[in-house]
Wavefront OBJ file of the C-alpha trace (Angstrom):
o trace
v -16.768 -8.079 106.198
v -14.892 -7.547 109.594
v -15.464 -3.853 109.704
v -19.439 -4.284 108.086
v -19.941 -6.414 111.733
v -18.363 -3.949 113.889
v -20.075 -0.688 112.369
v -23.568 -3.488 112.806
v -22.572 -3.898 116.832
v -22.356 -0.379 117.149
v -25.202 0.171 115.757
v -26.971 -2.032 118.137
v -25.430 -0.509 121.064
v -26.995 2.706 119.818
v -30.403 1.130 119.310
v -30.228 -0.136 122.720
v -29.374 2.725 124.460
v -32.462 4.694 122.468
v -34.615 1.663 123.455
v -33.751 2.672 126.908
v -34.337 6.554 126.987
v -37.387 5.913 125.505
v -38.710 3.543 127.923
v -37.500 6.096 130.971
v -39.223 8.724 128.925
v -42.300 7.083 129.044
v -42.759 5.757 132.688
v -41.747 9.410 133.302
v -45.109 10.495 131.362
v -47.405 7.846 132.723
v -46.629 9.632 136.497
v -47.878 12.620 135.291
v -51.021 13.053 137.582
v -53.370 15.138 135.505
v -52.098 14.483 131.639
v -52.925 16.524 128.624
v -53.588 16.006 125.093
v -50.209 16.754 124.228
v -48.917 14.462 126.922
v -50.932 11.815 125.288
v -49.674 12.626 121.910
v -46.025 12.846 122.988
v -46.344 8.764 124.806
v -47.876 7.565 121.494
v -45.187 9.449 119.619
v -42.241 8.105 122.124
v -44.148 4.095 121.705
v -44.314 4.370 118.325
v -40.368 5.396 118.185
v -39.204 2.559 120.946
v -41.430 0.017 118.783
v -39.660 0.736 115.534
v -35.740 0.924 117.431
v -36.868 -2.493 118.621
v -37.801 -3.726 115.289
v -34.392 -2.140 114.240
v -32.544 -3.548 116.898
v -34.086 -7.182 115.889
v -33.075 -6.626 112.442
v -29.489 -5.582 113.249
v -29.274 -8.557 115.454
v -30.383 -10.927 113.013
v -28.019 -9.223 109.998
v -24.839 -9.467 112.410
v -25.478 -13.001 112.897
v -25.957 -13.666 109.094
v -23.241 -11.477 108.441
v -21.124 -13.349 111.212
v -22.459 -16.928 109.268
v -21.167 -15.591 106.436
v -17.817 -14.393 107.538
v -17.695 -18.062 109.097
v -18.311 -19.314 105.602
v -15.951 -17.081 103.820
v -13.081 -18.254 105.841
v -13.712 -21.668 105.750
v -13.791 -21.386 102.038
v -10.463 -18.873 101.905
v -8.873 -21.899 104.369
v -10.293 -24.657 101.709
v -8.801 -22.502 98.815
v -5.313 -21.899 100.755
v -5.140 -24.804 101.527
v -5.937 -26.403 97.788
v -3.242 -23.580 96.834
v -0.322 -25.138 98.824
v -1.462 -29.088 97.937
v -1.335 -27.532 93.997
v 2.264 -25.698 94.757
v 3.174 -29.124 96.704
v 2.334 -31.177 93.444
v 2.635 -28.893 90.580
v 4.451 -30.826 87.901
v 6.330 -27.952 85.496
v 9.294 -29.332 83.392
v 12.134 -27.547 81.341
v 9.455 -29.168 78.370
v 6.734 -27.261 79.705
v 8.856 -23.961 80.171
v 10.394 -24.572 76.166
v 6.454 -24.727 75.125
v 6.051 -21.643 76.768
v 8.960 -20.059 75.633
v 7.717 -21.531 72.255
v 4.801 -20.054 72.128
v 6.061 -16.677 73.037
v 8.434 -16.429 70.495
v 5.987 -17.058 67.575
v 3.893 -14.258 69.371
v 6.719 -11.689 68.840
v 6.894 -12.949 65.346
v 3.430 -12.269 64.811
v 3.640 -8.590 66.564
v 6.902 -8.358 64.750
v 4.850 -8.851 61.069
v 1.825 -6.658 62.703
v 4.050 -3.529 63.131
v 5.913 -3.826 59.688
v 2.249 -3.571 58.468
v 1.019 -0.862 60.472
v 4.169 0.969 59.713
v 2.999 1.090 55.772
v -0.586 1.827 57.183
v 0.906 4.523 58.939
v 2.639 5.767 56.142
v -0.329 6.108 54.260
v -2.218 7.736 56.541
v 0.174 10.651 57.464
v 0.722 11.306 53.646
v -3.178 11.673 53.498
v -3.462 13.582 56.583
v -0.807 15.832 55.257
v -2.575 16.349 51.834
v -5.783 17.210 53.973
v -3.931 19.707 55.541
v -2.674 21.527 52.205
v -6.162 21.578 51.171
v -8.060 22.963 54.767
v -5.214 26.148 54.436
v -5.683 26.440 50.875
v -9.350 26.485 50.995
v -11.166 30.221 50.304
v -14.640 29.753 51.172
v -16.100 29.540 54.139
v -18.023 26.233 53.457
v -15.488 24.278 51.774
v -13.325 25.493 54.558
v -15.177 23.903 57.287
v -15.604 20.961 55.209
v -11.722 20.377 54.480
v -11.288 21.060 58.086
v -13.145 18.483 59.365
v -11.622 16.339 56.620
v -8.066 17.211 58.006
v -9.133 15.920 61.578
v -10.732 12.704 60.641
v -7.024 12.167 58.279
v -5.367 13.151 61.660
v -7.636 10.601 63.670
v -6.633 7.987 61.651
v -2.786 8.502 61.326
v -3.147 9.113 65.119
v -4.644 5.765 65.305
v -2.082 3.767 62.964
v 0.836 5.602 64.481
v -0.236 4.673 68.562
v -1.447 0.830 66.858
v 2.565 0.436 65.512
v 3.426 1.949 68.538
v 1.915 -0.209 70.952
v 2.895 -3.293 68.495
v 6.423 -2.559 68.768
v 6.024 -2.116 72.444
v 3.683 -5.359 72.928
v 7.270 -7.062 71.377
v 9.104 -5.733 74.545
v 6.528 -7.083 76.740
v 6.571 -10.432 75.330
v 9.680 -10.203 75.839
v 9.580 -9.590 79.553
v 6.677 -12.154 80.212
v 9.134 -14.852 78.115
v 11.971 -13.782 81.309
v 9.062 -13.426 84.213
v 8.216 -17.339 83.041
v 11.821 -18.326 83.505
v 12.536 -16.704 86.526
v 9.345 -18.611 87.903
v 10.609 -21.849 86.943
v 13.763 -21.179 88.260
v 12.133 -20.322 91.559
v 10.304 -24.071 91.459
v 13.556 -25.130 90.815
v 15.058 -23.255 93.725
v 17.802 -22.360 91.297
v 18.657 -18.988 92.992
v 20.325 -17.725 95.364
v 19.344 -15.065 97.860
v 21.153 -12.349 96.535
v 19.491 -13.034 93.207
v 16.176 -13.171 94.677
v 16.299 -9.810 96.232
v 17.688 -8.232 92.890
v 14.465 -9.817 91.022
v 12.123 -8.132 93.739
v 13.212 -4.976 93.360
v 13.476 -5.248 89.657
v 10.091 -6.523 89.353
v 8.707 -4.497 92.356
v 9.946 -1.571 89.502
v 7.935 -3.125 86.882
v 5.084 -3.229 88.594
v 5.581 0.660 89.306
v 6.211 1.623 85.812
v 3.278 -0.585 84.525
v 0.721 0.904 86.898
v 2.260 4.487 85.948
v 1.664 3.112 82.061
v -2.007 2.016 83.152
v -3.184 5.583 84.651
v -1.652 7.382 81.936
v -4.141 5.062 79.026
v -6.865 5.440 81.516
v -6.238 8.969 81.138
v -6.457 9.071 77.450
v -9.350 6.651 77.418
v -10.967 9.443 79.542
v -9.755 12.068 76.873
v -11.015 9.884 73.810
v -14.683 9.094 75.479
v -15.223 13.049 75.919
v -14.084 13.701 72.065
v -16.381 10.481 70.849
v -19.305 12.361 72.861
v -18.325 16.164 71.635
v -18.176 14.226 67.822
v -21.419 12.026 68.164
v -23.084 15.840 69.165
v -21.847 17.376 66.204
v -23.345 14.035 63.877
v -26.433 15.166 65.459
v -26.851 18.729 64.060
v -25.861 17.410 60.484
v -27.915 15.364 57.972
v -27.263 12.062 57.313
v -26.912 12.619 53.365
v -24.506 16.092 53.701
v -20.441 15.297 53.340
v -19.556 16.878 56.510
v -21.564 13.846 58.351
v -20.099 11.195 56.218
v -16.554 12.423 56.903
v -17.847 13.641 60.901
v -18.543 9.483 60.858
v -15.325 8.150 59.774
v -13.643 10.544 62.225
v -15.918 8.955 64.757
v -15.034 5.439 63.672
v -11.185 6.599 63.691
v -11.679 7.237 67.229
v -13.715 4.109 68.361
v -10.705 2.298 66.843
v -8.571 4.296 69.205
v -10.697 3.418 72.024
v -10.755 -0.340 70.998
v -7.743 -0.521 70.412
v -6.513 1.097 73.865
v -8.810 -0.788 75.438
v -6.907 -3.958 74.104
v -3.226 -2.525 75.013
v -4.648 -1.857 79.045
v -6.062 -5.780 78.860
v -2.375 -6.763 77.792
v -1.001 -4.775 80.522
v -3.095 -5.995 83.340
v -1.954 -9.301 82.244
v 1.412 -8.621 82.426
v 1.036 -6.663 85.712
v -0.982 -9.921 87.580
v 1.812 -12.050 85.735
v 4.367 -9.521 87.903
v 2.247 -9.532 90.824
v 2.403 -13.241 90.721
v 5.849 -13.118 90.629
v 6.285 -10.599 93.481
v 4.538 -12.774 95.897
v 5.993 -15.777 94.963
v 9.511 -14.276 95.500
v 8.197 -12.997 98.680
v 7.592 -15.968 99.932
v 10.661 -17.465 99.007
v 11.903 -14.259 101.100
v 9.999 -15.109 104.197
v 11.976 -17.953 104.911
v 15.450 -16.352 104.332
v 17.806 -15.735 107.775
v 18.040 -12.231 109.126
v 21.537 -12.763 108.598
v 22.000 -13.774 104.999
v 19.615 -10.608 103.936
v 22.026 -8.630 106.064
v 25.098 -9.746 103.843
v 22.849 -9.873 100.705
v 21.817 -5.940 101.468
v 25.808 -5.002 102.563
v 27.374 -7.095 99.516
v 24.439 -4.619 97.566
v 25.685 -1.719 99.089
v 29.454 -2.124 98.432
v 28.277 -3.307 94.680
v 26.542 0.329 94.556
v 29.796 1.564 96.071
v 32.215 0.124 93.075
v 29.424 1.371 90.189
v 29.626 4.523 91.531
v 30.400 6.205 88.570
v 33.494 9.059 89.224
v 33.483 10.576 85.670
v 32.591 9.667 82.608
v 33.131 11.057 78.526
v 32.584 10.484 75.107
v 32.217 6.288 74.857
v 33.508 5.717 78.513
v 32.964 5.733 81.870
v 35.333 5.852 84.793
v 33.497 3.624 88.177
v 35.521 3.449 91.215
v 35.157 -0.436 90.625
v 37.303 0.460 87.339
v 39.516 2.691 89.275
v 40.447 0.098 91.972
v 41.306 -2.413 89.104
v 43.529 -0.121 87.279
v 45.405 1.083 90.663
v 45.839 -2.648 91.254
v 47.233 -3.769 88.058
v 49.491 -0.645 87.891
v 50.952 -2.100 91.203
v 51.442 -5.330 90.242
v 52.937 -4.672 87.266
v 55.166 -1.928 89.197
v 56.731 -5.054 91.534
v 56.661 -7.402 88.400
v 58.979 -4.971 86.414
v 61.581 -4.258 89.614
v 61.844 -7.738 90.284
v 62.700 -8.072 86.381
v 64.882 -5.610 85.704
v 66.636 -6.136 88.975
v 67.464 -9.712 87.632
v 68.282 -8.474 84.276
v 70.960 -6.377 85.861
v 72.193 -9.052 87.712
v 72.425 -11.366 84.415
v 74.015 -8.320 82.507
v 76.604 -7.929 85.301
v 77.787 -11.741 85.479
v 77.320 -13.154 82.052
v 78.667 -10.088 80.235
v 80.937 -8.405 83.551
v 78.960 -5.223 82.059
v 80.232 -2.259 84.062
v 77.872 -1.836 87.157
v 76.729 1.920 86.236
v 75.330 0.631 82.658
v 73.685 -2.391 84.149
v 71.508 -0.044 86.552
v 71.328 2.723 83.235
v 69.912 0.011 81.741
v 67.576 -1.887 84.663
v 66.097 1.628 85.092
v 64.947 2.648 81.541
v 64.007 -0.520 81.740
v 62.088 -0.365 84.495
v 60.421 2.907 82.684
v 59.403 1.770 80.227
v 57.732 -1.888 81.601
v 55.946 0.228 84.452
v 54.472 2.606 81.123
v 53.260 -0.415 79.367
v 51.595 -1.219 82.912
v 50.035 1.991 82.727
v 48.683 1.745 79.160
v 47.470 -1.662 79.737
v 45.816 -0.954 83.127
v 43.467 1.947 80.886
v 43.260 -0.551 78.598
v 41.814 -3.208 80.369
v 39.231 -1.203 82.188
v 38.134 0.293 79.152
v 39.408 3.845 80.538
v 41.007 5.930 77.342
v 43.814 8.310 78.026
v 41.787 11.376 77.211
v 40.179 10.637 80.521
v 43.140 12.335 82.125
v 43.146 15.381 79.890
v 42.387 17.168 82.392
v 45.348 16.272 84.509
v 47.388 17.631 82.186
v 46.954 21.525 83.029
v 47.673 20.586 86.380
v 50.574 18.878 86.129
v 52.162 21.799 83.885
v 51.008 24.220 86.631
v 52.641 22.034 89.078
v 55.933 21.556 86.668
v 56.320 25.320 86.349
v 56.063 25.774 90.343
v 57.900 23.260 91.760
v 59.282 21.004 89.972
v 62.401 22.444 88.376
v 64.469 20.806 90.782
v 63.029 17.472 90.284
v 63.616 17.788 86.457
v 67.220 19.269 87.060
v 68.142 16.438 89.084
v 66.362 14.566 87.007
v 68.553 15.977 83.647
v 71.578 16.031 86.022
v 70.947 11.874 86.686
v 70.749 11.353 82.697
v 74.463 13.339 82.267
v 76.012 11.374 85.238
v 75.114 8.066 83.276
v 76.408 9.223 80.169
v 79.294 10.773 80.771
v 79.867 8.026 83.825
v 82.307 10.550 85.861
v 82.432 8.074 88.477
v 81.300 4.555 88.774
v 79.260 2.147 91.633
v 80.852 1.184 93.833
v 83.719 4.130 93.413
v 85.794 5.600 96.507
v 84.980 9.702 95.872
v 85.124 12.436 98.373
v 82.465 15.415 98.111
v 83.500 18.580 100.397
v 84.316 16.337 103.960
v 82.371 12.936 102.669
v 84.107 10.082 101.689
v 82.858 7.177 100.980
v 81.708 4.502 98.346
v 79.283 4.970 95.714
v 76.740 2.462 96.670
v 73.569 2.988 94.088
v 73.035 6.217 91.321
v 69.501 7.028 91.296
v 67.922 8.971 88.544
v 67.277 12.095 91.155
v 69.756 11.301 93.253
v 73.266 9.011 94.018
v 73.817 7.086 97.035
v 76.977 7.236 98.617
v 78.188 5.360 101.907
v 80.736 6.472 104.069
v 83.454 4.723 105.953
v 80.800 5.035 108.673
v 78.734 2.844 107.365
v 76.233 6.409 106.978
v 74.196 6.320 103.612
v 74.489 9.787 102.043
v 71.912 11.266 99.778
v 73.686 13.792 96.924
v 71.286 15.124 94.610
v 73.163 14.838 91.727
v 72.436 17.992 90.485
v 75.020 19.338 92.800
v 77.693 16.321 90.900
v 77.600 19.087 88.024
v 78.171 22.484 90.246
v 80.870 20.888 92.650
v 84.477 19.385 92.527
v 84.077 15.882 92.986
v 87.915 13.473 94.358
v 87.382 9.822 92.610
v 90.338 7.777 94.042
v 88.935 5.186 92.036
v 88.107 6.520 88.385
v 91.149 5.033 86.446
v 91.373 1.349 88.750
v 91.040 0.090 92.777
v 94.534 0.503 93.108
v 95.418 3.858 95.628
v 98.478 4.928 96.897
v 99.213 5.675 100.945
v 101.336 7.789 102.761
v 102.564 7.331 106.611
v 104.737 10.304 107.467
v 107.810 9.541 110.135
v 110.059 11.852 112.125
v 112.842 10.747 114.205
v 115.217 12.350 116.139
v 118.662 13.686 114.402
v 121.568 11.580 115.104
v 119.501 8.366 113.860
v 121.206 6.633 110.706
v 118.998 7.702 107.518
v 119.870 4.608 105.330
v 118.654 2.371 108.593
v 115.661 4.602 108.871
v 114.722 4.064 104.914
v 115.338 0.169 105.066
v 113.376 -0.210 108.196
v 110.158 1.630 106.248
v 110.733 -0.592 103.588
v 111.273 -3.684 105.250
v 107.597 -2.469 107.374
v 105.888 -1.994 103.952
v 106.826 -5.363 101.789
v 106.254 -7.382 105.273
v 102.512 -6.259 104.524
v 100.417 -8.653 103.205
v 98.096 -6.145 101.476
v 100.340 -3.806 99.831
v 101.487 -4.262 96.874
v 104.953 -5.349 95.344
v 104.096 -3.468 91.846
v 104.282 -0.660 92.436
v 106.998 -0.926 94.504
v 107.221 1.029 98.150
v 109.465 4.151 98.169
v 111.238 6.480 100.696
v 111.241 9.889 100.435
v 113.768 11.960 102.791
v 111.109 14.823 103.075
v 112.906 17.669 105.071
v 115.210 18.726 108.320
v 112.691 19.323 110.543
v 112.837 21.660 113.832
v 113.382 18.695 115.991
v 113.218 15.696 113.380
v 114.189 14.359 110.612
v 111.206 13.839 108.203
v 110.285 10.846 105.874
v 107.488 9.560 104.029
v 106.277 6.164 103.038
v 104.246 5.726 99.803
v 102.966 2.576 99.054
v 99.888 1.303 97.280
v 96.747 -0.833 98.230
v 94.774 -1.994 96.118
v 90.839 -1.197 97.594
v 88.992 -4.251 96.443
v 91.325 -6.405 98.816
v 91.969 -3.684 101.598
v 91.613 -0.841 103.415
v 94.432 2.011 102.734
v 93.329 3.452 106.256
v 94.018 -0.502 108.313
v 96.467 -0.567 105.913
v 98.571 2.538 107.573
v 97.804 1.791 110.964
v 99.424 -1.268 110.751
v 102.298 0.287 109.420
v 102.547 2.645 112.137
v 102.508 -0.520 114.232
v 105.028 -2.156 112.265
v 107.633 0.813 112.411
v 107.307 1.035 116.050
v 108.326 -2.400 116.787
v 111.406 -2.378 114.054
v 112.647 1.489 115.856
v 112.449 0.217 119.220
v 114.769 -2.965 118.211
v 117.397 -0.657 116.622
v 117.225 2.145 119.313
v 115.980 4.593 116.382
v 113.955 7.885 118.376
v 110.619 8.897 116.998
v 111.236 12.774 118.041
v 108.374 14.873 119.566
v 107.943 18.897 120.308
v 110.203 20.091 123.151
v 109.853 23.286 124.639
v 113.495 24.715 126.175
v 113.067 26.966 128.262
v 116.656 29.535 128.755
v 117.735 31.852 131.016
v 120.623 34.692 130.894
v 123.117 34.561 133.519
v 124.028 38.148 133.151
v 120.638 39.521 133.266
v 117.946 37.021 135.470
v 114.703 38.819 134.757
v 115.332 38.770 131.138
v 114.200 35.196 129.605
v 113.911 33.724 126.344
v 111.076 31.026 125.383
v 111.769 28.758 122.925
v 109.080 26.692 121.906
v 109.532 23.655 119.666
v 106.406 22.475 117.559
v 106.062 19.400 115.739
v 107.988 19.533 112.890
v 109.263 22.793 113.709
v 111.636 24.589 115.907
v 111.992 28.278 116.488
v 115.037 29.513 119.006
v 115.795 33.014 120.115
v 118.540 33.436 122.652
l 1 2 3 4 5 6 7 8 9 10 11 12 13 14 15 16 17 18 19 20 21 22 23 24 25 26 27 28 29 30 31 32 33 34 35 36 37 38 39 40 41 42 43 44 45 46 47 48 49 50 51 52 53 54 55 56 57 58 59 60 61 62 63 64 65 66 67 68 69 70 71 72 73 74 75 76 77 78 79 80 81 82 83 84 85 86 87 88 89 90 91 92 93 94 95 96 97 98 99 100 101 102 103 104 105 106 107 108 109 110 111 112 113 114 115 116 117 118 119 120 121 122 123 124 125 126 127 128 129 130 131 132 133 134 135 136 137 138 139 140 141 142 143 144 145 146 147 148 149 150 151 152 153 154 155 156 157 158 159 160 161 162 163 164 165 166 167 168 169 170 171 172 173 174 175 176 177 178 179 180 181 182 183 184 185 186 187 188 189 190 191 192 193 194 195 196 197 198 199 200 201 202 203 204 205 206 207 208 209 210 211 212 213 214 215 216 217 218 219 220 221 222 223 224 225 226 227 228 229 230 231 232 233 234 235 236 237 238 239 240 241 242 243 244 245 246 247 248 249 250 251 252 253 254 255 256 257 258 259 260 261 262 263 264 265 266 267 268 269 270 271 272 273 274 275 276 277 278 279 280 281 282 283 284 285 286 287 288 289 290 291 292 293 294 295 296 297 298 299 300 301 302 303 304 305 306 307 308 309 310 311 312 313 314 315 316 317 318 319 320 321 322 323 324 325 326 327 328 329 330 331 332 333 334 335 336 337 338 339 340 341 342 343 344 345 346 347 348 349 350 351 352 353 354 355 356 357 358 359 360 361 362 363 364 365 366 367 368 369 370 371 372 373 374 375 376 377 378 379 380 381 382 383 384 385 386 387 388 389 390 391 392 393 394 395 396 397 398 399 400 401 402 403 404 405 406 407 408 409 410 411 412 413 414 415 416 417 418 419 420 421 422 423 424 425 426 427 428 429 430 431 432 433 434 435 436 437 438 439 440 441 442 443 444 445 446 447 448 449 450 451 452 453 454 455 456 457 458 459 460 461 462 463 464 465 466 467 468 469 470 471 472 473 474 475 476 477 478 479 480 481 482 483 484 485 486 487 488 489 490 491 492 493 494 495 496 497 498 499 500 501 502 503 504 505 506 507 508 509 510 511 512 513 514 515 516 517 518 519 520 521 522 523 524 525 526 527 528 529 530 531 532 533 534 535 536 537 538 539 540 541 542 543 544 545 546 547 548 549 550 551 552 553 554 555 556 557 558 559 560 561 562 563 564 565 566 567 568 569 570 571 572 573 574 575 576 577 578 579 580 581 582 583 584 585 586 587 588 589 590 591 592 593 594 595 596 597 598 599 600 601 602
């Protein structure tokens, strides 16, 4: 209407401006001084023209103003309607009752289209074994008149199976829609009910806003064929004409043409059903629309980014025979695999620690034990993570050539050590918390890993031994039979000094220690005549679960100090004596006297 008034002003401005040349046209031929037939003819020609733009002017005016009337009109009753609209919405009255009725009534439609398509299946039946007998006889025929005839018989068979098949098709499809109007009436009482949320709303937009789509594809494509059945019905109703009414070809040329005005009926009825269910859709659409409107910029913002990481964990990674692997499923699987993974070491850690003080199991079989264990529980995490997300093993087939390449490469240490870890807990050739000495490393076996053992040295220095290299090497164990070890402080005193004193004092050093041991006793051993000492030795034993053999011999050394000094007993040292011949002065002999040895030349 808008546009009809604004093409109707312009067309007045036009008029007007006409109106106006003419009129300037004229007064220009009136000043002619000495005018002409022609002139003449030309100023009736150019009145005549002005008259009838002023007649069209007045009628232009006079239809914008009716037309403006009108538009007045119109929206004062589009207002009146709106407005009766919103006092209906405001007041509509539409109870779960009313919605069951609905629902109701729906569901004995179904059943109706449900017994309509078992029927038209047997129709169907029927016809396509009659079209198929038509056929056998239109190839078999020999003559060229029965020929023509069959052949026409063979298309009207085909017409009608064509017709019963699309009839049960559209039957069995008209199910599916009553199906969907059944949900679009739900969805609009849940939307008087305010029942969803906004996420929800903007999911049943776009899945209705596709509905739409696919029904208006559905709509052009029967248009189409309506098109296609119209021309055929015309190229048919032609051929009717050249025949005589009383001849078979016309009587089987008419139930062809009946075939296909049942086609057109009946397509004619599936569009009707469509465009109901579109304007039901389109109903919907607007309605969630304006339930839209009103939403917060900020809630569609969460509702599109919680959409967007949805789309994120359905992204489907891979998928087989039966399953499908979605990074939603992935996630799930990675965190249940981890769960169960601290679950299990928490659980076999306090198995161990069960085994080892209610049984006093030996340390090295407790952790044997924790860590198969531990295998086996983080394995049944595995199998039930796959299990749970519905992802078989066969999904990670193709892992598997992979993971040989990648054994064959470089991974033959891992396995060795790996092998080497399962011998060293067999054959236990040394124990946790064992005192063994590897090349210059000492130090106490602290955990034994199943690719490698832990050992920590007097230090306090955690050393990592692959334990591969337990099997190639010469391992010490001080500790493999029991704790106890045995000691050794060497002495050397000067000659002169009593030996029985010197053996009494050691012994009297080592049983005045509180951490040696009685059993076995201490011994003395008168070692050797040294250079410049007498040597001894002091063997004792300490047992290392209560001490140190190392604090244990310092404070011997103390010890033997203090008891020498109190009977005047010499620890000797290295001399060097230097001699010189009185007969000869620049000859001179060096005699040099290291510890623990003496060599003399004069």
């Amino acid at each position: 209407m808008t546009y009809a008034i604004r093409l109707s002003e312009s067309a007045i401005v036009s008029l007007k401006e006409k109106i106006r040349q003419n009129e300037q046209h004229l007064a220009m031929l009136k000043e002619e001084q000495t005018p002409s037939k022609f002139s003449e003819w030309v100023q009736q020609e150019v009145e005549l023209e002005t008259e009838k733009n002023r007649l069209s002017l007045a009628f232009r005016e006079k239809n914008v103003e009716e037309s403006r009337l009108r538009f007045d009109m119109l929206e004062m009753e589009r207002k009146n309607v709106t407005e009766g609209m919103k006092w209906i919405a405001q007041h509509l009255q539409y109870d779960e009752a009313d919605l069951k009725r609905q629902v109701s009534l729906i569901k004995e439609r179904e059943r109706q289209l449900q017994e309509q398509a078992e029927t038209l299946r047997q129709e169907s039946e029927k016809a396509r074994e009659e079209f198929m007998n038509a056929q056998a006889r239109a190839e078999s025929a020999s003559d060229a008149e029965n020929l023509s005839l069959y052949r026409a018989q063979q298309s009207e068979k085909e017409t009608w199976y064509v017709y019963y098949q699309a009839a049960m098709d559209q039957a069995e499809q008209a199910q599916v829609w009553a199906e969907e109007t059944r949900e679009i009436w739900e969805t609009r009482y849940s939307l008087l009910e305010k029942k969803l949320l906004t996420a929800e709303l903007i999911k049943r937009r776009t899945e209705t806003e596709m509905r739409k789509k696919d029904l208006d594809n559905v709509l052009l494509g029967l248009q189409k064929m309506q098109v296609s059945l119209q021309s055929r019905l015309l190229t048919l109703d032609s051929s009717m004409a050249s025949e005589s009414e009383s001849s078979p070809l016309y009587r089987v040329l008419r139930q062809e043409s009946e075939g296909l005005k049942k086609q057109i009926e009946l397509n004619g009825q599936y569009m009707t059903s469509l465009l109901s269910i579109s304007m039901l859709n389109t109903r919907l659409l607007e309605e969630l629309e304006s339930l839209l409107s009103s939403v917060t910029i900020t809630e569609k913002v969460s509702v599109a980014s919680l959409e967007r990481l949805r789309a994120f964990l359905n992204f489907q990674l891979w998928s087989g025979d039966g399953f499908s692997v979605s990074v939603k499923k992935l996630i799930l699987a990675v965190i249940i695999v981890l769960l169960g993974f601290i679950a299990s070491r928490k659980a076999t850690k306090g198995v161990k620690q069960y085994l080892f003080r209610r049984f006093e199991m030996d340390p090295t079989a407790a952790m044997a034990i924790q860590k198969g264990l531990f295998a086996i529980l983080v394995f049944i995490c595995i199998l039930a993570a796959l299990d749970m997300v519905n992802i078989p093993l066969t999904a990670f087939a193709f892992l598997g050539g992979a993971l040989a390449l990648g054994v064959g490469i470089g991974a033959q240490n891992i396995f060795s050590n790996l092998i080497s870890g399962l011998i060293l807990f067999f054959s236990k050739p040394f124990r946790v918390h064992d005192i063994v000495e590897i090349e210059d490393i000492v130090g106490t076996v602290e955990e034994i890993e199943s690719r490698s053992t832990r050992i920590r040295t007097f230090d306090n220095v955690d050393v990592l031994v692959p334990n591969r290299y337990f099997l190639e090497n010469r391992i010490v164990n001080w500790t493999r039979t029991d704790q106890v070890i045995r000691g050794k402080v060497k002495v050397g005193v000067a000659y002169g000094s009593p030996a029985r004193e010197v053996e009494r004092l050691l012994l009297v050093a080592a049983s005045s220690h509180k951490d040696i041991l009685t059993m076995p006793e201490p011994y003395v051993i008168f070692n050797d005549f040294g250079s410049s000492s007498l040597d001894f030795d002091l063997y004792f034993w300490v047992d290392m679960r209560k001490a140190s053999r190392f604090v244990a011999q310092s404070d011997l050394r103390y010890k033997i100090i203090e008891l020498f000094e109190e009977r005047n007993i010499t620890i000797a040292f290295p001399q060097l004596d230097i001699h010189f011949d009185k007969d000869v002065s620049h000859n001179m002999a060096i005699v040099n006297h290291p510890q623990g040895k003496e060599a003399s030349r004069e």
